[in-house]
N, C-alpha and C positions, 0 to 999 in steps of 0.2 A: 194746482199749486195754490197754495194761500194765496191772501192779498190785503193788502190793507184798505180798509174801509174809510179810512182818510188819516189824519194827520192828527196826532197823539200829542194829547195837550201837557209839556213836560212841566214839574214842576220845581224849579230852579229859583225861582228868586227870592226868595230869602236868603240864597247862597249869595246871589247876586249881590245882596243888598251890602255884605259885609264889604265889597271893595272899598265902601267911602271912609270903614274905619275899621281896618281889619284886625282881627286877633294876635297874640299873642306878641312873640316878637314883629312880627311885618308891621305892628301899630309904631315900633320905635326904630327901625333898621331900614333903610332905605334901601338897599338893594332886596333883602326881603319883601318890603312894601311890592316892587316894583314886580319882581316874580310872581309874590301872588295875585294881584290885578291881571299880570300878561294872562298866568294859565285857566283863572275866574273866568277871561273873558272867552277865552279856548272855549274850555266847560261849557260856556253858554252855546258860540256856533257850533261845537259840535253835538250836543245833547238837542238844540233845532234841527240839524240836521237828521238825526238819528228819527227825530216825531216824521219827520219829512217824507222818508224812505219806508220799505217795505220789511218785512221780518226777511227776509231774503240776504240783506245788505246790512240790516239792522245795528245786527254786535259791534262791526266794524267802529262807524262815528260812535257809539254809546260806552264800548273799555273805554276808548282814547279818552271821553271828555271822565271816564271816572281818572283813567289813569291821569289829568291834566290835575284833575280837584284835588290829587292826593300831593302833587308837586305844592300845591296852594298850601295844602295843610303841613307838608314838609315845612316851607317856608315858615310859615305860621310858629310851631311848635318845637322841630328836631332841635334838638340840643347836639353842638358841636355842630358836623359836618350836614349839611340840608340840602346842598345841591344836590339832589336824588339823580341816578343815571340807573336805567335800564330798570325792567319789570321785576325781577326778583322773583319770577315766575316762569313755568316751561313746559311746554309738551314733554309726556315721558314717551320719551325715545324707544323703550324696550318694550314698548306696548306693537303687539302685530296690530296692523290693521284688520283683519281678520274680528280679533277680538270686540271691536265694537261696531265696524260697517253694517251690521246688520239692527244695531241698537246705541243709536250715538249716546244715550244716558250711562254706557260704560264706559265713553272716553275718557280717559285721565290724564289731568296734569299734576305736574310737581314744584316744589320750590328751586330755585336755585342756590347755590354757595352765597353770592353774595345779595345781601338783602333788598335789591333796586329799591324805587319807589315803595311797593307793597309793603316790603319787611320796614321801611325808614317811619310810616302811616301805624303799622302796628303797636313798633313801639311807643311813637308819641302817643297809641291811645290805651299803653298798659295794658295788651291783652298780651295772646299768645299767638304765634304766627304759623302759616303752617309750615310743618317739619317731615309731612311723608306724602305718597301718590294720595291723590282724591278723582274719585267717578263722580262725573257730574250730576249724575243722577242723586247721588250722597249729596250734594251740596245744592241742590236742586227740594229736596226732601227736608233738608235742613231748614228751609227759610222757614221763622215766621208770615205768616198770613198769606203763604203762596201756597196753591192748589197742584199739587204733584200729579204727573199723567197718571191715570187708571192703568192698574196691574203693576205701577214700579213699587214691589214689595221688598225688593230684596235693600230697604235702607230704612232705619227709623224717619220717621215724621216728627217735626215739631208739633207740640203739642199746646193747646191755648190752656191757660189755668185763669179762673173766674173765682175771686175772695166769697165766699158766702157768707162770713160772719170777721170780725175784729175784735181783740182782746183789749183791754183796757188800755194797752198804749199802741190803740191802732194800727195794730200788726196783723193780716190776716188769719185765722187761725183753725179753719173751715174751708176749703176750695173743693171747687170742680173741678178735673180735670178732665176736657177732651180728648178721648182716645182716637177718634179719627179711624171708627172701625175696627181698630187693632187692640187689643183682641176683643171677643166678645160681650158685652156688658153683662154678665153671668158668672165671671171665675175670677174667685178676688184674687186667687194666688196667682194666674199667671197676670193678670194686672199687676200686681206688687210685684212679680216679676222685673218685668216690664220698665214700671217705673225704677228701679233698680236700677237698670244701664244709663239712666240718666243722670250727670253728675248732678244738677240741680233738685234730683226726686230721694237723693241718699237719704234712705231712714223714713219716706214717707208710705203711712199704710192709708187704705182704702178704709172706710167707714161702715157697719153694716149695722142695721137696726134688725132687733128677733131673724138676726140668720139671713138676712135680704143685705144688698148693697143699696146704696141711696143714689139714685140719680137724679141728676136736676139737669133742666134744659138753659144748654150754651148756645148764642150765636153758629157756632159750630157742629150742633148735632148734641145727642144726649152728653153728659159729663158726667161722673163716677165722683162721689164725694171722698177726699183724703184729707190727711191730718198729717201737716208736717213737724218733723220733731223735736222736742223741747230742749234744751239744755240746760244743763245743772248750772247755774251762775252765783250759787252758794258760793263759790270758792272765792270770787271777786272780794269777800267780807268788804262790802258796803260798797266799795267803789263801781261807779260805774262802769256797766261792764261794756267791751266793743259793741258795736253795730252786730256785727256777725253771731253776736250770741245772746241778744236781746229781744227773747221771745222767739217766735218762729222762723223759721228762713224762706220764707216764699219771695221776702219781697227782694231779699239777697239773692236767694237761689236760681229764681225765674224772674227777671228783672222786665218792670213793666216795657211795651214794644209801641211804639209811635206814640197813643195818646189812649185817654180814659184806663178803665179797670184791667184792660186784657194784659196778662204777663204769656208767658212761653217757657217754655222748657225747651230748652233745644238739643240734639244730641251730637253727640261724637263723630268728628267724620275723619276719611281716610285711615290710611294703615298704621298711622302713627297714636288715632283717637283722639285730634288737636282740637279740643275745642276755644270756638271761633265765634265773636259776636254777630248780627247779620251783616253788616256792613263788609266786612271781609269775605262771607261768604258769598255774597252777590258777586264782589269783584275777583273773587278767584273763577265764579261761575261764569260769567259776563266775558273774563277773559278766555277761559277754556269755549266757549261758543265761538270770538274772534277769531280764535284757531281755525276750527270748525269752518267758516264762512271764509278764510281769506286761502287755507292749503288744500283744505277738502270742500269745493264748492259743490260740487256733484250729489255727493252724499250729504251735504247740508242743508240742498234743495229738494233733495229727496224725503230729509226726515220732513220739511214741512208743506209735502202733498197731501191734501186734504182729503186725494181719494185714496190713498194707498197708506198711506203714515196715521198710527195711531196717536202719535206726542204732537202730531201736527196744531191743531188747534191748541193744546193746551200750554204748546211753545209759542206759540204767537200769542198769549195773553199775560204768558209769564213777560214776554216781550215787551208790550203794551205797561204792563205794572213796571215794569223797572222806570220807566221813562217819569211815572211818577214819585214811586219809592224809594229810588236810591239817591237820586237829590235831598231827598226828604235827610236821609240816612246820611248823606255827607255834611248838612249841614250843620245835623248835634255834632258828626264827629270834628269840626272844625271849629264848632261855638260852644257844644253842652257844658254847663258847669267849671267854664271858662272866663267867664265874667265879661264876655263880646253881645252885644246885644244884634239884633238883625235889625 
């Protein structure tokens, strides 16, 4: 069985910091105020507790305090009704166990009818929520800058994109994109393929000098150089045109991920093809794991045998990163471009 090698240093307090002067509405609404402090403070012992314990026990304290911080951002943010009740998330039921005991990255959950917590957090952050079953191994593949167990093929990867050059109003105009092994750095077509399925890669082609493709080296292993697409902004006659059509879309498409130059492409998950910031996908993942550890303990002790379980190590580091990443991740979603300082 794994084991922890000691106590995982979480990274929460710049979340923390906002209780002395919190966001949005909870800065002027007393009972919001007071909500968000109670579940802030949640957040904290249970995201300590979570560094405390072993991947074994892990998920359990670590949804709660995500699901605690989302209550905080309810308060914060939801327009109209805020009191959030229930996850707005669920085991799908019509899945045999069959189907994944032998491979928990096929375990799937679903949304529920009504939006709990989860769907109240989506909308305040203007994304899309999800709407059909997801294998966790999908949402697992999906993170930015998480390393997906060796052999889980059957889900796109995110992918890191690196600016190589910027156009006169400092819009990338040149990237590398890491393929992360898939497919071969050799065939520009199934590459363009490829990028293809990604909503954020629409229209971009690969680069090729005398019949060669260009590769540059990424943080992430070699990169394939592409060019993403221009748009005709003639039509604006003179006026400035949106964000969205002004020079390239890299920096729309693939929006930069924690800090420095690295952007991401991320793909589609589930049946429905919902695509989802990382923030939401940690927490549908984080919770589909909770599952995992509080109904199926057996088999959840089992994926993380060290002699027998192949995801074994690389779930207990996926583990290990949440404790510092999704803090990180709650925090924009609570403060970014909201005018809250930490």
């Amino acid at each position: 069985m794994s084991a922890s090698l000691g106590p995982v240093q979480p990274s929460g307090n710049r979340l923390r910091a906002t209780r002395a002067s919190p966001p949005g509405q909870a800065s002027v609404i007393p009972d919001r105020r007071e909500t968000y402090g109670a579940a802030l403070q949640q957040f904290d012992d249970l995201v300590d507790a979570a560094s405390a314990i072993g991947p074994v026990s892990r998920p359990l304290p670590l949804y709660y305090a995500v699901h605690q911080a989302g209550k905080a951002i309810a308060a914060a943010w939801a327009e109209g009704e805020w009191h959030a009740t229930g996850h707005g998330l669920s085991q799908d039921y019509q899945q045999q166990a069959s189907e994944w005991q032998g491979d928990i990255l096929r375990f799937r959950v679903k949304p529920r009818m009504s939006p709990g917590v989860f769907g109240i957090v989506a909308a305040t952050l203007g994304t899309a929520r999800l709407t059909g079953r997801v294998e966790l191994g999908a949402l697992w593949s999906a993170l930015p800058g998480a390393s997906p167990p060796a052999g889980a093929d059957s889900w796109p990867l995110a992918l890191p994109v690196y600016p190589l050059s910027h156009d006169d109003a400092g819009v990338p105009s040149w990237v590398s994109v890491c393929l992360r092994g898939r497919p071969a750095l050799d065939d520009a077509e199934a590459i363009n393929r490829l990028l293809a399925t990604y909503p954020g890669a629409a229209g971009a082609q690969v680069t090729t000098y005398q019949g060669n493709l260009q590769i540059r080296p990424t943080p992430w292993g070699p990169g394939v150089a592409a060019m993403w697409p221009e748009t005709d902004i003639q039509e604006w006659h003179g006026k400035p045109p949106p964000e969205e059509l002004s020079g390239l879309h890299v920096l729309n498409r693939a929006p930069g991920y924690r800090s420095g130059d690295e952007h991401w492409l991320i793909p589609e998950v589930g049946d429905e093809s919902d695509q989802l910031p990382p923030v939401l996908l940690w927490w549908i993942l984080l919770f589909g794991l909770s599952l995992l550890a509080r109904y199926e303990p057996a088999a959840w002790r089992g994926a993380l045998d060290l002699d027998r379980s192949r995801v074994a190590d690389p779930l207990t580091q996926l583990l290990d990163d949440a404790l510092v990443t999704v803090p990180a991740l709650l925090f924009d979603a609570a403060t970014q471009d909201r005018g809250a300082t930490p």
